[in-house]
C-alpha positions in Angstrom: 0.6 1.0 10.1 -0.7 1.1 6.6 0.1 -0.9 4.0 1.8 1.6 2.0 3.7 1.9 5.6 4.7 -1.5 5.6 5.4 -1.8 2.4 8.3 1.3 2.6 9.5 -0.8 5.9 9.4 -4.3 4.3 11.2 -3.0 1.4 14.1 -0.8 3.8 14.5 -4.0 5.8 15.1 -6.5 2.8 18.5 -7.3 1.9 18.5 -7.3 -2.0 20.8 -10.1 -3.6 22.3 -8.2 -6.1 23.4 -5.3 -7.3 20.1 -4.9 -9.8 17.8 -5.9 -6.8 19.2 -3.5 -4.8 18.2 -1.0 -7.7 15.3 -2.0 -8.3 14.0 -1.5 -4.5 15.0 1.7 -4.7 13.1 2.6 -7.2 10.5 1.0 -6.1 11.1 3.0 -2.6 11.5 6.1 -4.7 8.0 5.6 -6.3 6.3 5.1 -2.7 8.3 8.0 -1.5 6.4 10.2 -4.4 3.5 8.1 -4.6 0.8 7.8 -1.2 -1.3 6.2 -3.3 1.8 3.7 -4.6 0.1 0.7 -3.3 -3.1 0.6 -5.0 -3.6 0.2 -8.9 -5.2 3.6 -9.4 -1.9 5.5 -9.3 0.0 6.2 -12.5 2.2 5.6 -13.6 2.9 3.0 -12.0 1.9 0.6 -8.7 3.1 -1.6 -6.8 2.0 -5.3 -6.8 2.5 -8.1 -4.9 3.1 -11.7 -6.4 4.3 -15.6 -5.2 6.4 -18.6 -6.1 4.7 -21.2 -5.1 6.3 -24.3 -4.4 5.5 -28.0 -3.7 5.8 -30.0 -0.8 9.3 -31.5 -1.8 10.4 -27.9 -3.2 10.9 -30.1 -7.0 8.1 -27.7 -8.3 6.9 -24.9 -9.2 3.1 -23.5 -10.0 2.7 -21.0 -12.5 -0.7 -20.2 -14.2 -1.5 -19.4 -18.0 -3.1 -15.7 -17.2 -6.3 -15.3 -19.6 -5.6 -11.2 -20.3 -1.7 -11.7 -21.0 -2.0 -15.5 -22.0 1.1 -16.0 -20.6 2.2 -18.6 -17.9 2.9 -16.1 -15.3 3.1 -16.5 -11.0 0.1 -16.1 -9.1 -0.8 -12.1 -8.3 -1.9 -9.0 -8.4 -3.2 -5.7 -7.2 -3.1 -5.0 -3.7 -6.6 -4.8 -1.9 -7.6 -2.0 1.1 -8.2 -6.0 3.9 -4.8 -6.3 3.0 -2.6 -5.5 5.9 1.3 -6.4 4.5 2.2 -7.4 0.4 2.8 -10.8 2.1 -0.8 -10.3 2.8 -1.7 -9.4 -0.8 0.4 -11.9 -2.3 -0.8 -15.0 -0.1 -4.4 -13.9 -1.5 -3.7 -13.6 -4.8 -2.0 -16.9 -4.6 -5.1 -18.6 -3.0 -7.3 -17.0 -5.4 -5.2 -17.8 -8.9 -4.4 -21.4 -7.4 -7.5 -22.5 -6.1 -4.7 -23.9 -3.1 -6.3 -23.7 0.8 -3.2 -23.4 3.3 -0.7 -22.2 1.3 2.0 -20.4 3.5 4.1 -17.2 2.8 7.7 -17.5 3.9 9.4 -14.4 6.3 10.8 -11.6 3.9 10.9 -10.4 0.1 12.0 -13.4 -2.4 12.3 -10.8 -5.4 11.4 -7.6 -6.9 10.6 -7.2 -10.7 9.8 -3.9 -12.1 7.3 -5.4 -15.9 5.0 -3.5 -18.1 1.4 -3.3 -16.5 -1.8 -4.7 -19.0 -4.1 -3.5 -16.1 -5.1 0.0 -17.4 -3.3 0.7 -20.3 -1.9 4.3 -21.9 -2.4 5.3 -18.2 -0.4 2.9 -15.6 2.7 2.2 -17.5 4.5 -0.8 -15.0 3.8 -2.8 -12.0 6.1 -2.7 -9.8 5.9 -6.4 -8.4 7.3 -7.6 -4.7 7.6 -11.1 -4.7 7.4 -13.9 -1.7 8.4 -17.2 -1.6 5.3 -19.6 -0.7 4.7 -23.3 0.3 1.5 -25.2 -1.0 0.5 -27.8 1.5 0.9 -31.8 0.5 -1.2 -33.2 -2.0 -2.2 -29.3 -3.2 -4.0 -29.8 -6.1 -4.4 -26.3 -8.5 -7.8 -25.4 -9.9 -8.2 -22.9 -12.5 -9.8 -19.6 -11.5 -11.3 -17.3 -13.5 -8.5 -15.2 -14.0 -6.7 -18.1 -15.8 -6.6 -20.5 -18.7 -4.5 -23.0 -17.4 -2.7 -23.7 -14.0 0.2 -26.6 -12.9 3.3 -27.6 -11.5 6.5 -27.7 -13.6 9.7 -28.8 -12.6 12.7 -26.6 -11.9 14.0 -27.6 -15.5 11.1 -28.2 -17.4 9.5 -24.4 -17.5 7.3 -23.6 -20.2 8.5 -22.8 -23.7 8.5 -19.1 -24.2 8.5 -17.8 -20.3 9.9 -14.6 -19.9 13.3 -14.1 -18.3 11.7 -12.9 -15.0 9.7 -15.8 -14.4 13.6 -17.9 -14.6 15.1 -15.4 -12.6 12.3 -15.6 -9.6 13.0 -19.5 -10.2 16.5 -18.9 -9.3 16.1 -16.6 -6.7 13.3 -19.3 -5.1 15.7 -22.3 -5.4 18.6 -19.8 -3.9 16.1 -19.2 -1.0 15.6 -23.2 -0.4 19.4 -23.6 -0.7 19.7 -21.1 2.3 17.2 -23.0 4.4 14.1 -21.2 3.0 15.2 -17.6 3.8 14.9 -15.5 1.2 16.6 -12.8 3.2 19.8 -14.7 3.1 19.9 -15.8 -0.6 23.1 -14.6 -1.9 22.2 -15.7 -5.4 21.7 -13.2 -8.4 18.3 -13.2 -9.2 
């Protein structure tokens, strides 16, 4: 199955939260409906992307990362790659890769879609159309800054970062809704 396979399945199996996540997937169902090409960031105007809330051991936490082209404290992600087999996939790499984290580990099922304008190519991609998991760093994870970022640390549920944008609280919600629900996202009934 390919990815962009996977990703239509993934997304049809997923029960959305809320009335607005159930929207957004389908759009974002629409889009890979009219869009082969959906899962890579050459099609316009718009792509799907695959992003992760990566939590601490004790679930108290958070780790966001200060993103060097938006300089913004963002989640860890990105662009899906042709090695990667499921978003889960995609997002557990970009994870890795923005946290500098080994062992990091994807929980079953979608946390959270968010549809957000794209800086990747602009005047020709237009929004990202981001699928978001729910991810556990393993004890003692320490963050190192990659390339891709300024800055990179835990913050506490309450303590986020002045300025962050309303979908960065909302995946919060949705991530602490997950935990609440014994860590499956697919059974948050939360708004997020």
């Amino acid at each position: 199955m390919s990815l962009h396979q996977r990703a239509v399945a993934d997304l049809l199996s997923w029960r959305p939260s809320s009335p607005r996540q159930a929207s957004l997937r389908d759009a974002f169902l629409a889009h890979l409906h009219a869009h082969p090409d959906g899962t890579w960031r050459t099609c316009a105007p718009a792509h799907v992307t695959a992003s992760a809330a990566i939590l601490d051991p004790p679930a108290e936490r958070i780790l966001l990362v200060k993103h060097r082209k938006v300089r913004r404290w963002l989640q860890p992600g990105g662009h899906c790659e042709p090695g990667d087999p499921t978003l889960a996939d995609a997002a557990l790499r970009e994870a890795t890769e923005e946290s500098g984290i080994a062992g990091l580990r994807v929980l079953p099922g979608i946390l959270q879609v968010d549809c957000h304008p794209a800086p990747c190519n602009p005047g020709v991609v237009d929004e990202h159309l981001d699928v978001r998991y729910l991810v556990l760093a393993p004890p003692g994870a320490a963050p190192l800054v990659s390339a891709e970022s300024d800055d990179v640390r835990w913050f506490d549920w309450e303590e986020l970062p002045d300025g962050i944008e309303q979908t960065i609280v909302e995946m919060v919600s949705a991530a602490r809704a997950a935990l609440a629900t014994g860590g499956d996202p697919a059974s948050s009934t939360r708004d997020a």
